[in-house]
C-alpha positions as CSV (number, residue, x, y, z in Angstrom):
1,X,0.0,0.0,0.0
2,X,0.6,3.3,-0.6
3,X,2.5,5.5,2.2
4,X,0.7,8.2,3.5
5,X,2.3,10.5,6.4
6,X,-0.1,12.4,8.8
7,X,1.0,15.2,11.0
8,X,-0.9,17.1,13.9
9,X,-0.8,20.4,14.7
10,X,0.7,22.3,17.5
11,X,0.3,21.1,20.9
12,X,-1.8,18.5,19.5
13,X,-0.8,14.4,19.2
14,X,-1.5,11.6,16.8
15,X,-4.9,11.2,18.4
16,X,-5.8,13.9,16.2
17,X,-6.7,11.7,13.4
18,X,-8.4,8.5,15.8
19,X,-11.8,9.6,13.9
20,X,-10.3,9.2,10.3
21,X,-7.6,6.9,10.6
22,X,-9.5,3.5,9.9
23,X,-11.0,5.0,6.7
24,X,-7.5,5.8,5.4
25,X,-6.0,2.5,6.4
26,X,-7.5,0.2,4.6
27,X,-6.4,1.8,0.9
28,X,-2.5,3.7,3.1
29,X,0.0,2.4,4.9
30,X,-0.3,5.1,7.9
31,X,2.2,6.8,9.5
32,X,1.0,9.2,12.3
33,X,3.8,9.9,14.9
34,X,4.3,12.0,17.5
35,X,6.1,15.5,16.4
36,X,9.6,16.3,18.3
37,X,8.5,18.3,21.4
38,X,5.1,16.7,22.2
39,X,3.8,14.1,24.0
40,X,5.4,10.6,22.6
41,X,7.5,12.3,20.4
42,X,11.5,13.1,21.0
43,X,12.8,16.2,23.0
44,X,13.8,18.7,21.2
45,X,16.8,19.0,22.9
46,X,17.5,15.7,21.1
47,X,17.0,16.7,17.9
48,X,18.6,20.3,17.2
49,X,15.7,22.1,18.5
50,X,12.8,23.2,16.3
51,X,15.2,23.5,13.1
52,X,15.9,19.8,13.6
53,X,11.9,18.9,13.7
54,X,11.6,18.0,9.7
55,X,15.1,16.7,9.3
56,X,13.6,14.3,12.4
57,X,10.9,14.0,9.8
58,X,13.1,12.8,7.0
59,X,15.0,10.2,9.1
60,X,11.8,8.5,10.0
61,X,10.5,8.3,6.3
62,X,14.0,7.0,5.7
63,X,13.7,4.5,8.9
64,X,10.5,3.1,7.1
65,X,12.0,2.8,3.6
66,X,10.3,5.6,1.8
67,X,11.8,8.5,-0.2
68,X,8.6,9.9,-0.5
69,X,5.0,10.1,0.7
70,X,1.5,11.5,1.0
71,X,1.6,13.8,3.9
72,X,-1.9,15.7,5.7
73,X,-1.1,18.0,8.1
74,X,-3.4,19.9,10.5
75,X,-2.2,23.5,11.3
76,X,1.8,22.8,12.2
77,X,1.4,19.7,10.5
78,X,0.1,21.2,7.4
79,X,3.5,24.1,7.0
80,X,5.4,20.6,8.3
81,X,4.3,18.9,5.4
82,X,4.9,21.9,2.7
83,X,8.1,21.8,4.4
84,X,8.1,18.0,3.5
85,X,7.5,18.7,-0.3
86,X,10.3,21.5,-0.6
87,X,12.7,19.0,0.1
88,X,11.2,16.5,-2.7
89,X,9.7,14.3,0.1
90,X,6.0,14.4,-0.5
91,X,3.8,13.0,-3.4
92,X,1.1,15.2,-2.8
93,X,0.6,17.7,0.1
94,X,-3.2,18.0,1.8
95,X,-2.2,20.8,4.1
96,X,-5.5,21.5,6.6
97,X,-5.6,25.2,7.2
98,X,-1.9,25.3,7.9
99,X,0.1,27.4,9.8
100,X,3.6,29.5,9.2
101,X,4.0,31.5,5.5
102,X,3.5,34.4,8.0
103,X,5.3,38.2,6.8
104,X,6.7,40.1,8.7
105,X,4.7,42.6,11.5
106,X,2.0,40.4,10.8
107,X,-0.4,41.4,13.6
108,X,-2.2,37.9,13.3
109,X,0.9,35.8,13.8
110,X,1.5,37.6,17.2
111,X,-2.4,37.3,17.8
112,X,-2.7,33.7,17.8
113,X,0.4,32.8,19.2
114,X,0.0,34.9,22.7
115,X,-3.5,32.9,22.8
116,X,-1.8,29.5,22.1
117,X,0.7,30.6,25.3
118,X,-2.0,31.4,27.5
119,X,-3.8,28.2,26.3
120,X,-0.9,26.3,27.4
121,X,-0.3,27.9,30.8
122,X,-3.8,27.5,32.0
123,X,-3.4,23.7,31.1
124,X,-0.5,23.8,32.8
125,X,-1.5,24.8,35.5
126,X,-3.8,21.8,36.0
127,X,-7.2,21.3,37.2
128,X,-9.8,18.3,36.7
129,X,-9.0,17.9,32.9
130,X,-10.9,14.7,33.1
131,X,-14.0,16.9,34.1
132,X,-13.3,19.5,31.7
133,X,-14.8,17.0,29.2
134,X,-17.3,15.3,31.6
135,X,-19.8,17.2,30.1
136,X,-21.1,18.8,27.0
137,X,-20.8,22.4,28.1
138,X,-17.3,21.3,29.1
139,X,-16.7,19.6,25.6
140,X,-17.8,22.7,23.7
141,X,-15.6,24.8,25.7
142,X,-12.2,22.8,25.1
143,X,-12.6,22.4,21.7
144,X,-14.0,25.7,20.9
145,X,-10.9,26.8,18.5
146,X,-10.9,23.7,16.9
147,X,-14.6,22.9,16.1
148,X,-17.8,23.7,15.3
149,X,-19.1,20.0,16.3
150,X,-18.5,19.0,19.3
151,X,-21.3,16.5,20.1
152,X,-19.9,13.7,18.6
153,X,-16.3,13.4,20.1
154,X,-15.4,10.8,22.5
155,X,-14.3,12.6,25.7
156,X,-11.6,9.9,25.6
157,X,-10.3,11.5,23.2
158,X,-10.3,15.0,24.0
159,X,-9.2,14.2,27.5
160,X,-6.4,12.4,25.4
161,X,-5.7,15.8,23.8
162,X,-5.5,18.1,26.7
163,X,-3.3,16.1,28.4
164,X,-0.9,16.0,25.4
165,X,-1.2,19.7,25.2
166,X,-0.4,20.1,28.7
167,X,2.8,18.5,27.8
168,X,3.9,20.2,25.1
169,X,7.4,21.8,24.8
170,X,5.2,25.3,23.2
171,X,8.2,28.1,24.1
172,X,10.5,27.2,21.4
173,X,8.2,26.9,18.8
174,X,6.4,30.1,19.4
175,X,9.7,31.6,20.1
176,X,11.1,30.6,16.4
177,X,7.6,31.4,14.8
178,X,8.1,35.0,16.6
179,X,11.7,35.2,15.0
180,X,11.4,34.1,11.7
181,X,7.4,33.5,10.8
182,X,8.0,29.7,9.4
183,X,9.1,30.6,6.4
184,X,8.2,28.6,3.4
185,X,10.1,28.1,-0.2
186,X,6.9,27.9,-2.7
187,X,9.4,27.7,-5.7
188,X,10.5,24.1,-4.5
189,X,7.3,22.8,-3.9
190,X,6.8,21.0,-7.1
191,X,4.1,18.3,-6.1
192,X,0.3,18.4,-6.2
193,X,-0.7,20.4,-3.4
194,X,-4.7,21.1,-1.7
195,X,-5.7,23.3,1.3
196,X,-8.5,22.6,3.2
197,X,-9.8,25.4,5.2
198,X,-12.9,26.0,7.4
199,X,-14.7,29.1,6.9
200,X,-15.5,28.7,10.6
201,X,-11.8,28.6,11.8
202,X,-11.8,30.6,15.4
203,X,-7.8,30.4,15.3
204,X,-6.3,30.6,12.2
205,X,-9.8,32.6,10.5
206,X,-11.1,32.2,7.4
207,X,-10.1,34.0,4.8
208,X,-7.4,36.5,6.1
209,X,-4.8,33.2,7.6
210,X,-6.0,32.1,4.4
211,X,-5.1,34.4,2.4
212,X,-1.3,34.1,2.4
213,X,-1.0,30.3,1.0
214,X,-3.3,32.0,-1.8
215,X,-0.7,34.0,-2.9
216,X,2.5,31.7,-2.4
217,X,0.7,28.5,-3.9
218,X,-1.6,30.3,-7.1
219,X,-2.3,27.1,-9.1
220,X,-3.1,24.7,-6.0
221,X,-6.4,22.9,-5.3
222,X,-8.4,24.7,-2.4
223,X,-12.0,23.8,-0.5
224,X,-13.5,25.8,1.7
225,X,-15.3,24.1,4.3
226,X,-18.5,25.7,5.8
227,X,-19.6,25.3,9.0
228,X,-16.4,23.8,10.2
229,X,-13.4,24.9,12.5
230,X,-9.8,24.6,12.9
231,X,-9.4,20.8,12.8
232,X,-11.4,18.8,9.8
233,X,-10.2,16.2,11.7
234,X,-12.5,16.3,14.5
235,X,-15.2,18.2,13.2
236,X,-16.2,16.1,9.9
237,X,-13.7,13.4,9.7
238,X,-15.6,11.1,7.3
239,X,-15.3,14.1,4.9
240,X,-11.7,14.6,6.3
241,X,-10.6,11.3,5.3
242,X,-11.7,11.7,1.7
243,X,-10.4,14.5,0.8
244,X,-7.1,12.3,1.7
245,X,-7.4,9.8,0.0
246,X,-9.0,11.4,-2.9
247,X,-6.1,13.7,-3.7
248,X,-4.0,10.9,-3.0
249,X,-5.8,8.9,-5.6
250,X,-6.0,10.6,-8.2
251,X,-3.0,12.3,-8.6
């Protein structure tokens, strides 16, 4: 089977994609691992820091025996996987409302990482996550930058997500995004390339984050989601998943 590489977002996991996942599997091999700095993934003190996070990348398609891949990415995953395809190691990119490709003074890239910090300090700080998701008032509240649906989550696997988040190394990564905007080389990404975006997004919004990827990628494939948030994944993951393995299969 075909290889396909899936990538979460910032202070996210690979439970991410637990709701799309078995309808990918059964056509792509799946690879969903744990990004450098996150929970189950490698320190980045290990790797280089955040400049080693897609070399770390690279060594694990190598690891597996692939010189290249289809890669999805949600929000860090997505600029991860563009990141991927500069350096000729994706078949096709499905980048879900991706973050990065900020210029500089960009007002929103300061915006939404001060409210990623403060998400992560009032995790930190702890509290009853398992009661943050006991109920559905609680549900709707911890997922309200990702989703618009909420009623259909396990709270498995949101509690699942806030604890990964919790553990999250977030400084260096907001530091380097604060420095240098994750730049991106459009010139070098010569694959097939879709954005998926939710018209609903509450963190990166629809269509000013948008807007950006419009200009460096002109010829790409785009869909606009409505009624959806942040993560595809989560809120519509049957629709997720196909446009996966769609792109995938026909390019």
């Amino acid at each position: 089977m075909r290889p396909l590489l899936l990538l979460h977002g910032l202070m996210d996991a690979p439970c991410t994609w637990k709701l799309v996942r078995p309808r990918l599997s059964a056509e792509l091999d799946v690879l969903a691992p744990a990004l450098p700095g996150h929970d189950g993934g490698p320190p980045l003190a290990e790797i280089g820091g955040v400049g080693g996070v897609v070399p770390y990348l690279e060594r694990l398609l190598d690891d597996a025996g692939h010189a290249t891949v289809d890669v999805a990415g949600n929000s860090l995953g997505g600029y991860l996987a563009l990141r991927l395809a500069e350096r000729g190691r994706a078949r096709t990119v499905v980048a879900f409302a991706p973050g990065g490709g900020w210029a500089p003074g960009d007002a929103a890239r300061e915006n939404v990482l001060a409210l990623q910090r403060r998400i992560h300090r009032t995790l930190q700080r702890g509290g009853d996550l398992a009661g943050a998701v006991a109920t559905p008032e609680g549900r709707r509240r911890v997922t309200r930058y990702l989703t618009v649906r909420h009623e259909h989550l396990p709270p498995e696997l949101l509690l699942e997500q806030l604890v990964a988040s919790s553990r999250c190394d977030l400084d260096p990564f907001v530091d380097e995004a604060l420095a240098n905007g994750w730049p991106l080389d459009a010139e070098r990404v010569t694959c097939p390339v879709r954005f998926v975006w939710g018209r609903a997004d509450a963190l990166l919004e629809w269509p000013a984050a948008a807007a950006r990827y419009r200009a460096l990628f002109p010829t790409a494939d785009w869909i606009e989601l409505d009624d959806v948030g942040h993560a595809p994944q989560l809120d519509v993951p049957l629709e997720t998943a196909e446009l996966i393995r769609g792109f995938a299969r026909i390019q």
